[in-house]
C-alpha atoms as an extended CHARMM CRD file, in Angstrom:
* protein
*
       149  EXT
         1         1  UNK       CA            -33.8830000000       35.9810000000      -27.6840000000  PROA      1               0.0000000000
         2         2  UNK       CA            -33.3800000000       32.6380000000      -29.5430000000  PROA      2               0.0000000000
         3         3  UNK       CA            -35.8110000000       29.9020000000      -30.7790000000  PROA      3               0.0000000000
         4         4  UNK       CA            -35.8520000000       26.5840000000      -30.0840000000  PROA      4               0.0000000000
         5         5  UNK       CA            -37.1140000000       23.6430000000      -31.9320000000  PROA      5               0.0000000000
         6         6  UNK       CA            -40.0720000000       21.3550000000      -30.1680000000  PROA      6               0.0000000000
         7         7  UNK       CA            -40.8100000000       17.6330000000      -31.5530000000  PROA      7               0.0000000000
         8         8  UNK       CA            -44.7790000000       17.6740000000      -32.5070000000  PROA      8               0.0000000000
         9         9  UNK       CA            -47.0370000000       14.7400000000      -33.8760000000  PROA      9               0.0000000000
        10        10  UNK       CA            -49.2430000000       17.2700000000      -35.3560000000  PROA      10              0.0000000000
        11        11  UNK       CA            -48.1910000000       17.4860000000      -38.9480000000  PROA      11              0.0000000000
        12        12  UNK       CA            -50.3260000000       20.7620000000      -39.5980000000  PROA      12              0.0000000000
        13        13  UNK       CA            -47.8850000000       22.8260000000      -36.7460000000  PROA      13              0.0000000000
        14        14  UNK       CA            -44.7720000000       21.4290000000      -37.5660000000  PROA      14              0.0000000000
        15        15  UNK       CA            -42.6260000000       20.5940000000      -41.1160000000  PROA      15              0.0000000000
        16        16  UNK       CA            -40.1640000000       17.5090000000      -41.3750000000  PROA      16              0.0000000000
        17        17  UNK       CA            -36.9790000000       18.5990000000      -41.0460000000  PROA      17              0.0000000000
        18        18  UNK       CA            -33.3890000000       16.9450000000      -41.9830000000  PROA      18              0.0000000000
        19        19  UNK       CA            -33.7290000000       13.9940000000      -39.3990000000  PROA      19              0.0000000000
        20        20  UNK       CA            -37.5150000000       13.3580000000      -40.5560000000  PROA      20              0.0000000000
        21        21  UNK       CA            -39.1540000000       14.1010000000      -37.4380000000  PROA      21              0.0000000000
        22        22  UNK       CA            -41.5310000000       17.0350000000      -37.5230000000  PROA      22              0.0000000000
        23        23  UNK       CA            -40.9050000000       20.0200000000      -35.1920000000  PROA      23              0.0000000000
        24        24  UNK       CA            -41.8580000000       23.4600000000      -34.5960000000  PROA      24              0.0000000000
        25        25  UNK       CA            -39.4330000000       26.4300000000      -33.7940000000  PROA      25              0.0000000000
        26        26  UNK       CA            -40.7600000000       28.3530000000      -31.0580000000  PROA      26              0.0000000000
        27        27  UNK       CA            -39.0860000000       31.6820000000      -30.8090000000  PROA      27              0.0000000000
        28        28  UNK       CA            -38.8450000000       32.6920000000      -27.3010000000  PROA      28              0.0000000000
        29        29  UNK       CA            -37.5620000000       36.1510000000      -25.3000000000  PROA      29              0.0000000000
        30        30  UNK       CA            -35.9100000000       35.8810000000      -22.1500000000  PROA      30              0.0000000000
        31        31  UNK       CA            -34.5810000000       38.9530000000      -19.5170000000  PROA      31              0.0000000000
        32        32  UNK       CA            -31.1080000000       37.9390000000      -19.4840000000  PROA      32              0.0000000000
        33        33  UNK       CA            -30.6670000000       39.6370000000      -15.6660000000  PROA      33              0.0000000000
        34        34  UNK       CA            -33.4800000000       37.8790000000      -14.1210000000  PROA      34              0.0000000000
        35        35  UNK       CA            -33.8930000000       34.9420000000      -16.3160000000  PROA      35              0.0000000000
        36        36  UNK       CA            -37.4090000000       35.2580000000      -16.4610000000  PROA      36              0.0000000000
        37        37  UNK       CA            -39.3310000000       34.5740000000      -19.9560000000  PROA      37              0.0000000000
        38        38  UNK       CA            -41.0250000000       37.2360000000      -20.8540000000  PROA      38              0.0000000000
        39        39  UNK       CA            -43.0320000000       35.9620000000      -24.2680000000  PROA      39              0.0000000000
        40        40  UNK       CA            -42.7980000000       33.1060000000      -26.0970000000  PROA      40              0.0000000000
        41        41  UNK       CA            -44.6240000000       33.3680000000      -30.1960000000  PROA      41              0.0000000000
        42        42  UNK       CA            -46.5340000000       31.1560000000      -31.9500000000  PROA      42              0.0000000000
        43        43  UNK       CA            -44.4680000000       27.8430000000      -33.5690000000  PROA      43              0.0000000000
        44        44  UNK       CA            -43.8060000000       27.8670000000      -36.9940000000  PROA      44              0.0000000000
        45        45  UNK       CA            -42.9050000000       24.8160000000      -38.6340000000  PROA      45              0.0000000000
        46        46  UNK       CA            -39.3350000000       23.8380000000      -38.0710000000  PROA      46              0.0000000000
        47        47  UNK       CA            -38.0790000000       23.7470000000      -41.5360000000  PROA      47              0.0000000000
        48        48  UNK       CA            -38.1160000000       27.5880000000      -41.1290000000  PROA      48              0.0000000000
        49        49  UNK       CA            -34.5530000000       29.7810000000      -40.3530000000  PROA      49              0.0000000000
        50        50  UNK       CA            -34.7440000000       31.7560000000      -36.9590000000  PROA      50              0.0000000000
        51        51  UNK       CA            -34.0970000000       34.6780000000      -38.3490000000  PROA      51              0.0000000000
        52        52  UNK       CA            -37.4570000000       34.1480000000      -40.4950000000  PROA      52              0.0000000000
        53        53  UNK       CA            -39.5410000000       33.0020000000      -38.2060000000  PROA      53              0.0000000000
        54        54  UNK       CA            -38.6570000000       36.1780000000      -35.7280000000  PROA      54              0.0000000000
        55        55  UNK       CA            -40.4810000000       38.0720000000      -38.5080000000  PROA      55              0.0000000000
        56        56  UNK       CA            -43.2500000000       36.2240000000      -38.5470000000  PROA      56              0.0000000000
        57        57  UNK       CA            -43.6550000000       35.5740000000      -34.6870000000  PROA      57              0.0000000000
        58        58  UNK       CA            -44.1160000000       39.7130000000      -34.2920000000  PROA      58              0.0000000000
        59        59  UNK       CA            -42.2880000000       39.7210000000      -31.1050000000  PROA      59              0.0000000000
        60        60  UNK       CA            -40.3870000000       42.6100000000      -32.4070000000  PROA      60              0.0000000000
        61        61  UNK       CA            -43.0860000000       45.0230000000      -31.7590000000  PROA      61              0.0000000000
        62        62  UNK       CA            -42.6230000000       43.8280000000      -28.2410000000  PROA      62              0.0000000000
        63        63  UNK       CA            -38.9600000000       44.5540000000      -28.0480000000  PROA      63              0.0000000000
        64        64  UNK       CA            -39.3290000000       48.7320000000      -28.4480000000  PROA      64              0.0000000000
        65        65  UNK       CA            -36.2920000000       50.5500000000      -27.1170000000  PROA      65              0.0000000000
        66        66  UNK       CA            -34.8860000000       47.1750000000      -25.8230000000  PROA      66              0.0000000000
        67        67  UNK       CA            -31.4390000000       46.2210000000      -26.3980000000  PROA      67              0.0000000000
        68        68  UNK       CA            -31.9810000000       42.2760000000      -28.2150000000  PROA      68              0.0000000000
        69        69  UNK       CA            -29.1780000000       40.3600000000      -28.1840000000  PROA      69              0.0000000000
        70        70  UNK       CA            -29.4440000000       36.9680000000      -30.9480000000  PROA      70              0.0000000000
        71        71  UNK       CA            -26.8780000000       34.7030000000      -32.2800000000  PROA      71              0.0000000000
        72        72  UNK       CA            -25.5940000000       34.6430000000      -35.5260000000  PROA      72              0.0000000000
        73        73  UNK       CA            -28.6710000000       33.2610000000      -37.3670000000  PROA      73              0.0000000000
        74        74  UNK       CA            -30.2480000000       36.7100000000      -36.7400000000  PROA      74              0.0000000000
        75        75  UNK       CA            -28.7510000000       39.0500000000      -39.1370000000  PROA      75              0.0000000000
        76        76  UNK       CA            -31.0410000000       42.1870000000      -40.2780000000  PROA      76              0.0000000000
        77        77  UNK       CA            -33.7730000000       41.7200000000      -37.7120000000  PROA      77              0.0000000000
        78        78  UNK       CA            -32.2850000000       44.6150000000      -35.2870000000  PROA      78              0.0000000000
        79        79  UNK       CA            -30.5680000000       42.4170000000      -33.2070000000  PROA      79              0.0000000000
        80        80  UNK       CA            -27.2880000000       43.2970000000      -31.4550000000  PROA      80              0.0000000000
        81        81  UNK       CA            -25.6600000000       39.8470000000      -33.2590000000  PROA      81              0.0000000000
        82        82  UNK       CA            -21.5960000000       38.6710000000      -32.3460000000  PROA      82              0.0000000000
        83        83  UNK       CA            -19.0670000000       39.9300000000      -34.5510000000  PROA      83              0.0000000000
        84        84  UNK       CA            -17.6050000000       37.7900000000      -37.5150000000  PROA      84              0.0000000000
        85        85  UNK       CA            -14.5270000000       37.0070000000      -38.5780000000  PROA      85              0.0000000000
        86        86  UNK       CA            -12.9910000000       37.9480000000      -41.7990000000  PROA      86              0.0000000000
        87        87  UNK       CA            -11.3250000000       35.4780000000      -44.0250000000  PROA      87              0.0000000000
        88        88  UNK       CA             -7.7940000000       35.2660000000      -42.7670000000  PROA      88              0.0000000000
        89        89  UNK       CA             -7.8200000000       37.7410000000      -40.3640000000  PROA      89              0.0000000000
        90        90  UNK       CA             -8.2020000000       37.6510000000      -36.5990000000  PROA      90              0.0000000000
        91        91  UNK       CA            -10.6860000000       39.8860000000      -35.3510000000  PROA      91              0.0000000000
        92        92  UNK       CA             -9.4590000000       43.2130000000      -33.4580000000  PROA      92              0.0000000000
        93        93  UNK       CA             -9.5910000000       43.2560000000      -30.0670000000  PROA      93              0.0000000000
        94        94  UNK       CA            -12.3900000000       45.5910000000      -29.0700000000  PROA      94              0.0000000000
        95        95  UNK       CA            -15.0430000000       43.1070000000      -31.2600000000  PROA      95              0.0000000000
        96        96  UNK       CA            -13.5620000000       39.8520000000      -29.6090000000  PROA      96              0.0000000000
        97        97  UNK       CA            -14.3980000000       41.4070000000      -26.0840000000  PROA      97              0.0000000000
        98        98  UNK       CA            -17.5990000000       42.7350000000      -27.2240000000  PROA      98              0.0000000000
        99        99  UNK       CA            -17.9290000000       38.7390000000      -27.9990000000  PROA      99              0.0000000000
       100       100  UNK       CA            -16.7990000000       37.3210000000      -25.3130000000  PROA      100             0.0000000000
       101       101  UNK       CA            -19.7080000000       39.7850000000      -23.2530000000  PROA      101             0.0000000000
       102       102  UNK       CA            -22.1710000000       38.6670000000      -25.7580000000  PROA      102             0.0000000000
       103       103  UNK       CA            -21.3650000000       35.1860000000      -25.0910000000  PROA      103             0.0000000000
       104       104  UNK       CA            -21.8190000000       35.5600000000      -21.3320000000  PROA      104             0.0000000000
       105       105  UNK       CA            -25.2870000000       36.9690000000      -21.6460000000  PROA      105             0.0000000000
       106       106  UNK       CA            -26.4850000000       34.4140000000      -24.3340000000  PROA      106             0.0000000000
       107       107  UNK       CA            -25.5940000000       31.4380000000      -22.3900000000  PROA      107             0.0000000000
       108       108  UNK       CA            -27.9810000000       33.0090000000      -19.8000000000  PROA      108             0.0000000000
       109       109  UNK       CA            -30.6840000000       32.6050000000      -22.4920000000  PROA      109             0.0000000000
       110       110  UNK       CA            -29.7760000000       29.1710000000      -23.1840000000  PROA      110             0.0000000000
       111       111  UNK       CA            -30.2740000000       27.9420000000      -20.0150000000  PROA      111             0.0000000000
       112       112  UNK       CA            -33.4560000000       28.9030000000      -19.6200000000  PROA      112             0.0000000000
       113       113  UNK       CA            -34.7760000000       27.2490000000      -22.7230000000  PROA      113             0.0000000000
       114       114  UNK       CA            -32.7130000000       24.0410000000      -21.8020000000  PROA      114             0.0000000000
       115       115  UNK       CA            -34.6630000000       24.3280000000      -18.5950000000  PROA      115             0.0000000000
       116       116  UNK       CA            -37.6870000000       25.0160000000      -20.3320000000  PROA      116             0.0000000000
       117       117  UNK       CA            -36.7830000000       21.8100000000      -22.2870000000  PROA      117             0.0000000000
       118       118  UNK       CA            -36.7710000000       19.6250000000      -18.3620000000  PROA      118             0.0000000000
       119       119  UNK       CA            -40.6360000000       19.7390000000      -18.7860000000  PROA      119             0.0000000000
       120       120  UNK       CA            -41.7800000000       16.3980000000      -20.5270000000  PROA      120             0.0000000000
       121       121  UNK       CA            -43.6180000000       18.5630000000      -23.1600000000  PROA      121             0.0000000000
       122       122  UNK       CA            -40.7630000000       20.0370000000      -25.2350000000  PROA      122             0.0000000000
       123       123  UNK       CA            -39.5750000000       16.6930000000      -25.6970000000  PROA      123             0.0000000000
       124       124  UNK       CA            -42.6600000000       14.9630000000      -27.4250000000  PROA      124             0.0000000000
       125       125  UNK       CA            -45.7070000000       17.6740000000      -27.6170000000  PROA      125             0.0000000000
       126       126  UNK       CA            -48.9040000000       15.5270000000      -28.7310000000  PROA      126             0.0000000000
       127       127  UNK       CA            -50.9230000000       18.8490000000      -28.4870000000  PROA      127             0.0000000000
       128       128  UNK       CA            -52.8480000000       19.6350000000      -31.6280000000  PROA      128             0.0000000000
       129       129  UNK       CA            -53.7050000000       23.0890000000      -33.0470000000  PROA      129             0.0000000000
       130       130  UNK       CA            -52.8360000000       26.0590000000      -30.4550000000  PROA      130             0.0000000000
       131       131  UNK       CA            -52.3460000000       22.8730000000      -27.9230000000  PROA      131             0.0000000000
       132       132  UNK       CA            -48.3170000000       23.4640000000      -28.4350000000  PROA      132             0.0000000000
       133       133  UNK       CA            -48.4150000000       27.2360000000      -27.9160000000  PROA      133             0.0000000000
       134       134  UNK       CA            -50.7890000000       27.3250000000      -24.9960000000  PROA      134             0.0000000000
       135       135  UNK       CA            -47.7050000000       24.1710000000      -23.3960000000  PROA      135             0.0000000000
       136       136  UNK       CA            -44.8410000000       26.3640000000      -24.2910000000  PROA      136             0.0000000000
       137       137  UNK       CA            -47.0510000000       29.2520000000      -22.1400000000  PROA      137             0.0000000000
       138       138  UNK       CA            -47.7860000000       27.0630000000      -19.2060000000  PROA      138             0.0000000000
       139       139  UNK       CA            -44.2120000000       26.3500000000      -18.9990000000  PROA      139             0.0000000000
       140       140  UNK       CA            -42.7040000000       30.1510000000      -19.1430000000  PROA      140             0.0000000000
       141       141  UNK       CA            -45.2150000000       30.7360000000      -16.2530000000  PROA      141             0.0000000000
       142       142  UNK       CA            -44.2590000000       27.8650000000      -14.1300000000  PROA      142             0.0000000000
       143       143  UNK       CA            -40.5820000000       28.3200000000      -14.9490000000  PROA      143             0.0000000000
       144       144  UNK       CA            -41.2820000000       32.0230000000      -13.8660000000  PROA      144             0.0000000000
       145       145  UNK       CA            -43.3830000000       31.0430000000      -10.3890000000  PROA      145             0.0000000000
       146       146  UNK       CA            -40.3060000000       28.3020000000       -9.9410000000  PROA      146             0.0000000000
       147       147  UNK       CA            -37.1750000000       31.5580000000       -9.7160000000  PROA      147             0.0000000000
       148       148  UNK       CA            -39.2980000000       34.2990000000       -8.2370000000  PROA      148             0.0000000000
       149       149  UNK       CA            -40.5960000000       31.6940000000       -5.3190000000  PROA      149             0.0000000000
């Protein structure tokens, strides 16, 4: 699971962020054996945190008795997150491995999106309204058709 942010022209589905281009964070789930997507939510504007806009996508009534694995960002959302370190102390062994798995799996994840991301869409979506949800679902499926072909 991790969200991704998408460069929009349509001010109403996206906020300005820090480099004053507006974007939308699109929060997306991938199955980390097969690498398929398996839902993508809504965009919210991109000014919002990931670990907010995962409550407000309501992908987590998707994810019943599924093991989620998020990055850091996603504290409290019932998310298996990576341990963190402690000021001035290392961490103990058993978490760093339990990191180092997490950290395998995750970069699964990322790949996707970043190949999600090859699509010209998700690098300048003129869509207006539902226009950028309904791309970000066109792509899933042909990134989907384009590993199980």
């Amino acid at each position: 699971m991790d969200g991704t942010l998408v460069p929009v022209r349509d001010r109403k589905v996206g906020a300005s962020g820090r480099n004053h281009r507006f974007s939308a964070n699109v929060q997306v789930i991938v199955d980390a054996d097969t690498r398929l997507v398996i839902v993508a939510a809504r965009p919210a504007p991109g000014t919002i945190a990931d670990a907010h806009a995962w409550r407000a996508s309501g992908l987590a009534e998707h994810c019943h008795d599924v093991t989620v694995l998020g990055d850091g960002t996603y504290l409290n959302c019932g998310m298996v997150v990576p341990h963190r370190k402690r000021p001035r102390r290392p961490l103990p062994a058993g978490e760093e491995a339990d990191n180092a798995t997490h950290r395998k799996v995750r970069a699964r994840v990322e790949h996707v999106i970043a190949r999600m991301k090859n699509y010209k869409f998700p690098r300048d979506c003129r869509q207006h309204g539902d226009g950028l949800h309904h791309a970000v679902q066109a792509v899933a499926r042909m990134h989907n058709l384009a590993l199980t072909s």
